[in-house]
C-alpha positions in Angstrom: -75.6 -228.9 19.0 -72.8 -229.5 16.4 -69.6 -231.6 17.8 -67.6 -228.3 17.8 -69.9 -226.6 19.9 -70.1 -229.5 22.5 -66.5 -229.4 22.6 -66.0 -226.0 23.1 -68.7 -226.6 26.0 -66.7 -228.8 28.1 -63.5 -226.9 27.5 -65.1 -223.7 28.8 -66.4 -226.0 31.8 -63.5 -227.8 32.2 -61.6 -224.1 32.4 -64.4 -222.7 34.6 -63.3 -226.1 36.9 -60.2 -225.0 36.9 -60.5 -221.1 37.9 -63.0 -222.2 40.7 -60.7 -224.3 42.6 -57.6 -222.4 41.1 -55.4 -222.9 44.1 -55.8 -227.0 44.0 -54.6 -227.0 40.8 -51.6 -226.3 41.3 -51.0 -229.4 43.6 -52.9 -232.2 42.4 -51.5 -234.9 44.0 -50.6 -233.4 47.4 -53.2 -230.6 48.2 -56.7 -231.7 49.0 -59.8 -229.5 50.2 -60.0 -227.5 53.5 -62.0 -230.0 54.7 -60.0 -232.7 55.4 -62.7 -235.2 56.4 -64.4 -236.8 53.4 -61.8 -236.0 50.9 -59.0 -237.8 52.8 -61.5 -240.5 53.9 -62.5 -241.2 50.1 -58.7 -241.1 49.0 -57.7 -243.6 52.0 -60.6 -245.7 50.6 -59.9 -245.5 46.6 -56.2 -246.7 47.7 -57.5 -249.3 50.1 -59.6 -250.5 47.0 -57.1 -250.3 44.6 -54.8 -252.3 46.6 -57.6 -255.5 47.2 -57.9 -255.0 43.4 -54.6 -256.2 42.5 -54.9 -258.7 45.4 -58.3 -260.4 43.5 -60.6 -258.9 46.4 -59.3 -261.0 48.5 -59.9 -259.4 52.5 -61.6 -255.8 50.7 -64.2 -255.7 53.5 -61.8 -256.1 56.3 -60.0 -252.6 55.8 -57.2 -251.7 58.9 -59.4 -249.0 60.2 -61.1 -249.8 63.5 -59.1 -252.9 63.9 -59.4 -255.1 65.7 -63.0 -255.5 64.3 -64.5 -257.2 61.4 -65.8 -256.1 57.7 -65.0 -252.4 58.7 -65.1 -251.2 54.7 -69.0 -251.9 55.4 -69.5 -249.1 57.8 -68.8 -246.4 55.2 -69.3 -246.3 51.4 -66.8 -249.2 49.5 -66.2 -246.9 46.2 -65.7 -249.8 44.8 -67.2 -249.2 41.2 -64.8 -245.7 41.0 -61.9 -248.0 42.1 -62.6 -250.1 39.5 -62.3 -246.9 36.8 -58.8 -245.7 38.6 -57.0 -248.6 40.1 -55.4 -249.3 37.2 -53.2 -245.5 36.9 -53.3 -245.6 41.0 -51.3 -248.7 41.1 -48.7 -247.1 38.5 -48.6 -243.2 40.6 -49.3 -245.1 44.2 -50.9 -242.0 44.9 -54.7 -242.0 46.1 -55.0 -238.2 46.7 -53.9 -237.2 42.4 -56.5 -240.1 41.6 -59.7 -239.2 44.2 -59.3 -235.5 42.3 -59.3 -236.9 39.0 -62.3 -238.9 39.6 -64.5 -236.1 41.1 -63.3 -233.1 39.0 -65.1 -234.9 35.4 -68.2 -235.8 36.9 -69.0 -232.0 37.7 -67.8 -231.2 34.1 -70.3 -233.2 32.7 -73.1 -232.1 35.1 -72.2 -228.8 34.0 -71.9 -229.6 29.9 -75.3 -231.8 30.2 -77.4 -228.4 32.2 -76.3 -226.3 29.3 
């Protein structure tokens, strides 16, 4: 496949994307999915994550939800290697919703580019 071609690939995926979830588009970093369980779960934790970043780790496991207990990160998944990826832009925006879109929406591009 010439470099042309796998670039016009991804656009046409990357427009596809964008026609599928057309009404998200249009707010990406206040709208989330219908469901409003994971999405706003993985957002909370991308923030939470981002935050312990800049603070060296320091307290990452013990997270303010279901306080008044201990290493409560732990009892879902940390997302700590995507936080990693999009701390840096989070901590500029401070907003976790614009930045848990932007880090699912490429991942499916590429699924889609590396099927065809």
């Amino acid at each position: 496949m010439k470099r042309t071609e796998a670039g016009g690939v991804v656009l046409l995926f990357a427009a596809l994307a964008v026609v599928y979830t057309y009404p998200l588009v249009l707010g990406m970093g206040t709208h989330l999915p219908n469901d409003l369980g994971d999405p706003l779960l993985t957002a909370w934790t991308l923030g939470w994550d981002a935050d312990r970043l800049r603070h060296g780790l320091a307290g990452v496991w013990d997270a303010p939800n279901f306080f008044p207990y201990h290493h409560t990160l732990l009892y879902s998944d940390h997302l700590l290697g995507i936080a990693i990826l999009t701390a840096p832009l989070q901590w500029l925006t401070q907003n976790p919703i614009h930045f848990w879109r932007r880090s699912y929406s490429p991942p499916r591009e590429c699924t889609c580019w590396c099927g065809s």
